[in-house]
Structures are given as structure tokens and as C-alpha cells.
C-alpha positions as CSV (number, residue, x, y, z in Angstrom):
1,X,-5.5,-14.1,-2.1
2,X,-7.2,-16.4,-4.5
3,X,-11.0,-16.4,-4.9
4,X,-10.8,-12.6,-2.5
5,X,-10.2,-9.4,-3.2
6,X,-9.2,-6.2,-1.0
7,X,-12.5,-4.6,0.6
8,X,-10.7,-1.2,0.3
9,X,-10.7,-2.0,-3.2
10,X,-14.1,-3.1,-3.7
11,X,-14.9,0.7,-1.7
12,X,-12.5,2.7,-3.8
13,X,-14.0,1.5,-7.1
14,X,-18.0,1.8,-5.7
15,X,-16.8,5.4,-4.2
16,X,-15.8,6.3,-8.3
17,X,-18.9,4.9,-9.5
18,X,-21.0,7.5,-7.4
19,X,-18.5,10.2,-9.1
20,X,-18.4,9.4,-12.7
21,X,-21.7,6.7,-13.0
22,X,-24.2,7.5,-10.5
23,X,-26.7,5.6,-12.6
24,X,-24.2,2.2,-12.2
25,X,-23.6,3.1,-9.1
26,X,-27.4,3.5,-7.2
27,X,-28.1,1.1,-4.7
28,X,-24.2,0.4,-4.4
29,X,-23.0,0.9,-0.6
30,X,-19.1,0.8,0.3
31,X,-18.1,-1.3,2.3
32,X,-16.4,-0.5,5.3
33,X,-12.3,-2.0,5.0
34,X,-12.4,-1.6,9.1
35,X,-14.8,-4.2,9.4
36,X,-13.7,-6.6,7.3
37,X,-10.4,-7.0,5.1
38,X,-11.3,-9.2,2.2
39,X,-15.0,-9.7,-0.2
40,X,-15.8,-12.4,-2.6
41,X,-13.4,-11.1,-6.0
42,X,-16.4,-11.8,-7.3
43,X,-18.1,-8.5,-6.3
44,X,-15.4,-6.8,-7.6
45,X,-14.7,-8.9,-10.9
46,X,-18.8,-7.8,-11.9
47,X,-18.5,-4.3,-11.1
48,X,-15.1,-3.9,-13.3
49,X,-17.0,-6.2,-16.1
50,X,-20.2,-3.6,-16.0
51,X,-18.1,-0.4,-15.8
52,X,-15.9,-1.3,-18.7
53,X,-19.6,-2.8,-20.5
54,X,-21.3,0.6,-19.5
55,X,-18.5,3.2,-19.5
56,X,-15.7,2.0,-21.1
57,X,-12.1,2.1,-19.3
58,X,-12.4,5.7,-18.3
59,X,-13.2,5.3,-14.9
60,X,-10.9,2.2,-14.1
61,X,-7.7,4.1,-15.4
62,X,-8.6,7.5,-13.5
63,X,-9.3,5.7,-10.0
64,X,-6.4,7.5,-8.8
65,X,-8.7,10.3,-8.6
66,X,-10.2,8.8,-5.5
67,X,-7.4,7.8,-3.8
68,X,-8.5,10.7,-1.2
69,X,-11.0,8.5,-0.1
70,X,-9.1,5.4,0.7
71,X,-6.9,7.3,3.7
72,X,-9.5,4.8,6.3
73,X,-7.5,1.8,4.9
74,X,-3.9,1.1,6.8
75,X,-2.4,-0.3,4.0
76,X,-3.5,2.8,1.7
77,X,-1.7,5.3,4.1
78,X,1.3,2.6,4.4
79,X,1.7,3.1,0.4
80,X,1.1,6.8,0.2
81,X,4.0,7.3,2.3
82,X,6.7,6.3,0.2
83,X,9.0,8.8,-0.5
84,X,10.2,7.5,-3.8
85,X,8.5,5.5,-7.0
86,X,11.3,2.8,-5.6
87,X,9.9,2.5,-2.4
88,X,6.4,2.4,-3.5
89,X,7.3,-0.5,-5.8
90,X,8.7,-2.5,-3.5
91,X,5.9,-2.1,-1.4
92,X,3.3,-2.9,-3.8
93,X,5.4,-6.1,-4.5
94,X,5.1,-7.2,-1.0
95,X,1.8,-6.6,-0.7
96,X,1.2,-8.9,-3.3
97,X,3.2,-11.7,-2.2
98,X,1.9,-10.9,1.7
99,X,-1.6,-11.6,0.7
100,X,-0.5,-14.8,-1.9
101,X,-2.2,-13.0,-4.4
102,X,-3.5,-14.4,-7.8
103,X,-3.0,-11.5,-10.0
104,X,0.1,-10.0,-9.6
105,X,2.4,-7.1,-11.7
106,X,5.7,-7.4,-12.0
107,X,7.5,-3.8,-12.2
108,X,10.2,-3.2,-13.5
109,X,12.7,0.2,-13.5
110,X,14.1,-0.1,-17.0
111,X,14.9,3.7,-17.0
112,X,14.9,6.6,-14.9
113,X,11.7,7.7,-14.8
114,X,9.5,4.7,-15.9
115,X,8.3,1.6,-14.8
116,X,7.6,-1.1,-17.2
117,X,4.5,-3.4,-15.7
118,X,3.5,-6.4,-16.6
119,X,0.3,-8.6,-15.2
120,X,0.6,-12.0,-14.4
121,X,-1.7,-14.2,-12.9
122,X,-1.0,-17.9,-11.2
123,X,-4.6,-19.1,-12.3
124,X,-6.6,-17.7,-15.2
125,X,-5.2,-14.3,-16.6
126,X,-7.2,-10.9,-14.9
127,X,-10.0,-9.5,-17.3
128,X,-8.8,-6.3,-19.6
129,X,-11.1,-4.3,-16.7
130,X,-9.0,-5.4,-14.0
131,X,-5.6,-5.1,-15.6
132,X,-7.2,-1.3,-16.1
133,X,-8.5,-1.0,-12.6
134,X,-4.1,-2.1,-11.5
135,X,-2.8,0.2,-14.0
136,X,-5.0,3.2,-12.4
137,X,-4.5,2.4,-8.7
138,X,-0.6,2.6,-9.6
139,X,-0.8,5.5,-11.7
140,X,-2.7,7.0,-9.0
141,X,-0.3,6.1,-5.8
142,X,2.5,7.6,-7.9
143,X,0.3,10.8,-7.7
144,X,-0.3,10.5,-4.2
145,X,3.6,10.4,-3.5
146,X,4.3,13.7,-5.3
147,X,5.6,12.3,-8.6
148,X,4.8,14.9,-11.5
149,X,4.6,15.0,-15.1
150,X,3.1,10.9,-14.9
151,X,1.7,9.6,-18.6
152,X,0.4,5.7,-18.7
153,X,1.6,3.7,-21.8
154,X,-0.9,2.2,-23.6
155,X,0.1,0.1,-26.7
156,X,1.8,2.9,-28.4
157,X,-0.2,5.5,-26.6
158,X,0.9,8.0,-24.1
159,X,-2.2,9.2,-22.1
160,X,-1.5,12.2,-19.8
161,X,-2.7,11.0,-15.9
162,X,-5.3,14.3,-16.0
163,X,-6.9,13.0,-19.9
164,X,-7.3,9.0,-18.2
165,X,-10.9,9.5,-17.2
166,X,-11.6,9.8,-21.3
167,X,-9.0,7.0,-22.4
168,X,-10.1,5.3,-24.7
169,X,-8.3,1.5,-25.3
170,X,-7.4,0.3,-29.3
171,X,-9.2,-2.3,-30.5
172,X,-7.7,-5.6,-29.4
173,X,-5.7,-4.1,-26.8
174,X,-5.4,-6.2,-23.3
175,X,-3.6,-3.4,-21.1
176,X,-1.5,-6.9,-19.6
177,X,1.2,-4.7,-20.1
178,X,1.4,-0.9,-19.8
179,X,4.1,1.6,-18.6
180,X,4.2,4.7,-16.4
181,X,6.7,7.4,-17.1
182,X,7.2,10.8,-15.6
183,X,9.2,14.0,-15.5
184,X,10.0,14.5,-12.0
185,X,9.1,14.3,-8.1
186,X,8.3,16.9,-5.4
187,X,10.9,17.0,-2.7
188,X,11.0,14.1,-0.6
189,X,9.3,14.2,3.1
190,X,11.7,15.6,5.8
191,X,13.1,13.3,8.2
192,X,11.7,14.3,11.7
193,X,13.9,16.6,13.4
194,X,16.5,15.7,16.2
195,X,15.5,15.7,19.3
196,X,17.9,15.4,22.7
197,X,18.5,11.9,23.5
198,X,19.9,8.5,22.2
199,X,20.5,7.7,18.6
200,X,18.4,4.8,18.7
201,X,15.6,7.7,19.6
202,X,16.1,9.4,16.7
203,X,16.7,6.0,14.5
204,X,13.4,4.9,16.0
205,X,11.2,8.4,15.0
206,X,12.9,7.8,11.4
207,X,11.7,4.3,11.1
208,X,8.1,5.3,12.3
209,X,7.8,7.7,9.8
210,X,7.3,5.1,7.4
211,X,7.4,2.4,8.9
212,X,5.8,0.1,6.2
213,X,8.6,0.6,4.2
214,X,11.5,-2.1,3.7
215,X,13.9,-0.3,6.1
216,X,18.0,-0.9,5.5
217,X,20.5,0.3,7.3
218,X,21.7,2.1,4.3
219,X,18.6,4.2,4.2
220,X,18.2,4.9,7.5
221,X,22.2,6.0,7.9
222,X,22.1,8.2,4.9
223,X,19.0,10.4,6.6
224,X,20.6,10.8,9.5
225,X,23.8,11.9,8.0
226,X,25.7,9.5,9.1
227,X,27.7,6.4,7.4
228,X,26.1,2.9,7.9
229,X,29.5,1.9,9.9
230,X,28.9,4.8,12.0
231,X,25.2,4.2,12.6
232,X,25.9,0.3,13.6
233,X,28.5,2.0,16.3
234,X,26.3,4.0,18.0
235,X,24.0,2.1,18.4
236,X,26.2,-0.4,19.7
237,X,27.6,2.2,22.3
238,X,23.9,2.3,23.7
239,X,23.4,-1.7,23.9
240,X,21.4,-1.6,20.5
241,X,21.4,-2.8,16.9
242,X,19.6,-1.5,13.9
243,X,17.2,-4.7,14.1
244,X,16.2,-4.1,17.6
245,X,15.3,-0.4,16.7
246,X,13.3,-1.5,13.9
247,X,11.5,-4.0,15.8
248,X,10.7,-1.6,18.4
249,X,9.5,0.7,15.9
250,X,7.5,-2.1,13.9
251,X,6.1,-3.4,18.0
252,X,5.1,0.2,18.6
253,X,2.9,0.7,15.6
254,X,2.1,-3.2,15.8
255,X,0.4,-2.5,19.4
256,X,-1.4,0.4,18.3
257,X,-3.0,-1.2,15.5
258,X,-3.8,-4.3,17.2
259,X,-5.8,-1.9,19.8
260,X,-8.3,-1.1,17.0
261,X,-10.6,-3.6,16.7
262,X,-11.1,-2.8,13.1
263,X,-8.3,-3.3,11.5
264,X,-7.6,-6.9,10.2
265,X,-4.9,-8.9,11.9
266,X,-3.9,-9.9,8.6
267,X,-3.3,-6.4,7.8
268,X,-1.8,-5.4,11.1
269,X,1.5,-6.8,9.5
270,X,2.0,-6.1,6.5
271,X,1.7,-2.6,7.5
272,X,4.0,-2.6,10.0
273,X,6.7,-3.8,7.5
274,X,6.9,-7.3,7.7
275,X,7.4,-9.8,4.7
276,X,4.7,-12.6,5.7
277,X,2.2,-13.1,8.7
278,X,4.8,-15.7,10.2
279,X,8.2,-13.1,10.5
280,X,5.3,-10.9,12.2
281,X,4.3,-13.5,14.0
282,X,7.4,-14.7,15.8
283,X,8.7,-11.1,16.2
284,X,5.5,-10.2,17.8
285,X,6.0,-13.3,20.0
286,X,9.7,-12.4,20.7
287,X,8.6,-8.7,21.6
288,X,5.8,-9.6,23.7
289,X,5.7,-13.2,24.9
290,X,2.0,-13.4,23.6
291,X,0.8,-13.7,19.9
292,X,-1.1,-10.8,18.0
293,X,-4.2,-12.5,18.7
294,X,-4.2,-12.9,22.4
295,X,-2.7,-8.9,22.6
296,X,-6.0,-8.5,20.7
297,X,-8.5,-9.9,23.1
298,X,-6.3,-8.5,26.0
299,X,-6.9,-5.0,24.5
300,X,-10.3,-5.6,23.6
301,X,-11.0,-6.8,27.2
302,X,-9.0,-3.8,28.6
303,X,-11.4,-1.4,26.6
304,X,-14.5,-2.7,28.0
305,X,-13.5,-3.2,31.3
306,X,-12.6,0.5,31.8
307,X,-16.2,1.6,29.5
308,X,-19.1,2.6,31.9
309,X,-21.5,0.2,32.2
């Protein structure tokens, strides 16, 4: 998002500040991502140039350690459920493109057990703070998601996730492009248990247990035990497809998120699982017969009708 930055971003780094540089930090309030999605990069661009002038990269490359604190922010919960370093990828990826970004990282699984990153930007390349600040928001997701054993790649360095708060970088050295390795992950969330009823039931509790995630059939057959042939004629037996089920998942937790005021109808998408604000768009329109917006206003409406006055 050129010339804007996440506010949920802007709060995570202020919220480490107040941990690790309380001096840097006084008179620094977070802001709150509910009420509003997006600050001036600015903000953000001068409080990663004073930390790494002050502090040094330390406090970028352990902001994992404050993940905790970003469970208010959709999107944040919509990451930390990926079962898999794949999945998270793939949704950071998305994220990026979802928001047109400026700065970006490209990831890449070159082995088991690693991702190669690289930072890339479409106007003027992101300080060596920010490219810091990305490396320890990743590192920091893959913590979140059970992976164990994680070490960032710094140059020729391997700096253990629990030592990052004291990393130090060479002289020169641009963190542009880093790795993350690691030894292992915890077992995966289980699927939610059967309950009686249709397979598209069942399909559809599966899909809402993540729903952010890029769902395919594939994925969704193999954690029900069944073969993706299989799945598609079930559903057919009970006048459904696989599509229809994950758009009745995605409307579900569409409408409930649209019902908080809060939350960013940018957002609202993207963490429902969509590609772009347009394909949420039109299948919000197809769902519903109204757009996100007017379902907004309706629910806003609703809310303070039915308040006591």
C-alpha cells in the first residue's frame, strides 16, 4: 500500500519499544488497528530509523516476542492459524499483493526446512531497519505456528530465534536477504470433529477453521479422509460443490466481521480468504444481493436501533 503502512504494525513495534526501550518509547501510544487499518509509513519508517539509531537491530529481529499482543488484529489471528510454514507463506504472499504493497519478500522453499527471503521493493528499496523489522515479524509467525528449532540467516550467520533480541548485524550488511531454517513443527491443529449431518457440514466447519487460508479441494479431501473424487461426489449427492461450501464458509465469517464496526472493510477480505477486494466483492454481491458496504450500514443501523435509548 504505497505511502501507508499496517496500524497493527505501527502498534506491535510501539508495544516492543515499551518492553525493551522504555526511554524511546515514553509518550508513544499504540494505536488501536480496530479503529483504523492503515498510518502514514512515515510513523513507522522514523520509529524503525530511531530504534536501529538508539538500539541497534535487537529489538526489530525479536518482534516476534510480541506477537501475543497483536491477537486484536484479524489479519494477525488469520496468519497464526496456519498449520504449516507452507500455508503461512502463501498467506503472507497474499497479503502483500491484497494490500498492493511497496515492499514486498519473496519466499522461497528451497529445502525442507528453510525459506530463502528476499526484499524487493516496486519504488525505493526498504531501509536495513525495516528489512529487520520483516525478517522478525516472519521469524516470529513461524513461532506462533508451532515451528521449533527456527535460526535466522544473517550473511553467514545463524542467530538462534531466543539470542535475536542481542543480534548484532556485520558491518555493511543490508538484511535484503536473510533465511529462516528449522528443525521441526509441533503437531498440526486437529480438524474439528464429525458431527451428524451433511458432508458439506462437516466440509464447511473444516474451512472455518482456517478460513483465511487458500483452501483446495486437495486439502480439504485429505482431512476428511477422503479422496478429492470422493469429496466432489458427495457433495454433489447433497446439491453442492466444494466452491459453494467455501463461499458459505468465507460469507459466514464475512458477515460476522462486517458486524464489527471496527474492523476495516479492506481487511474484512483478505481475511476471509479472498485474493483481492474485487473477487470479495462480487462474491459478497452474489451471496447477498447487497455490497459489503451497505451490509455494513444495515448492521450498524440494526445495532442501534435495538440499543436503549
Amino acid at each position: 500500500m504505497p505511502d501507508f503502512t499496517s496500524t497493527g504494525l505501527v502498534s506491535l513495534l510501539i508495544h516492543r519499544l515499551h518492553t525493551v526501550a522504555p526511554d524511546l518509547a515514553r509518550g508513544l501510544s499504540r494505536p488501536d488497528p480496530m479503529h483504523r487499518a492503515i498510518e502514514k509509513d512515515g510513523r513507522k519508517r522514523a520509529l524503525v530509523d530511531q530504534v536501529m539509531e538508539t538500539c541497534g537491530p535487537g529489538p526489530l529481529l525479536s518482534i516476534g516476542l510480541s506477537m501475543p499482543a497483536a491477537d486484536e488484529m484479524p489479519m494477525a489471528t488469520v496468519l497464526t492459524r496456519s498449520p504449516s510454514p507452507d500455508v503461512l507463506a502463501e498467506k503472507w504472499t497474499r497479503l502483500e499483493r491484497y494490500h498492493h504493497a511497496t515492499h514486498h519478500v519473496r519466499i522461497e522453499t528451497t529445502r525442507p526446512g528453510a525459506w530463502h527471503c528476499t526484499r524487493w521493493s516496486d519504488a525505493a528499496p526498504p531501509t536495513v531497519g525495516e528489512n529487520c523489522l520483516i525478517a522478525g515479524l516472519l521469524i516470529g509467525l513461524c513461532g506462533m505456528i508451532g515451528v521449533q528449532g527456527l535460526h535466522l540467516h544473517i550473511g553467514r550467520r545463524a542467530i538462534p530465534a531466543p539470542d535475536l533480541a542481542d543480534a548484532t548485524l556485520p558491518p555493511g550488511e543490508t538484511c535484503a536477504t536473510f533465511a529462516i531454517t528449522w528443525t521441526g513443527t509441533s503437531a498440526p491443529p486437529s480438524t474439528p470433529p464429525d458431527r451428524p449431518g451433511a458432508l458439506a457440514d462437516r466440509l464447511t466447519d473444516l474451512l472455518a477453521s482456517d478460513i483465511g487460508r487458500n483452501w483446495r479441494i486437495g486439502d480439504a479431501a485429505r482431512d476428511l479422509a477422503l479422496s478429492p473424487r470422493s469429496l466432489q461426489r458427495h457433495l454433489s449427492a447433497e446439491g453442492r460443490s466444494f466452491s459453494s461450501v467455501l463461499r458459505r464458509a468465507r460469507m459466514r465469517e464475512a458477515t460476522r466481521l462486517l458486524s464489527d464496526n471496527r474492523i476495516a472493510l479492506a481487511e474484512v477480505g483478505y481475511c476471509c480468504g479472498y485474493a483481492d477486494q474485487a473477487h470479495f466483492q462480487r462474491d459478497f454481491l452474489r451471496a447477498t444481493n447487497i455490497t459489503p458496504r451497505v451490509f455494513r450500514d444495515l448492521a450498524v443501523q440494526g445495532e442501534t436501533a435495538g440499543s436503549p435509548s
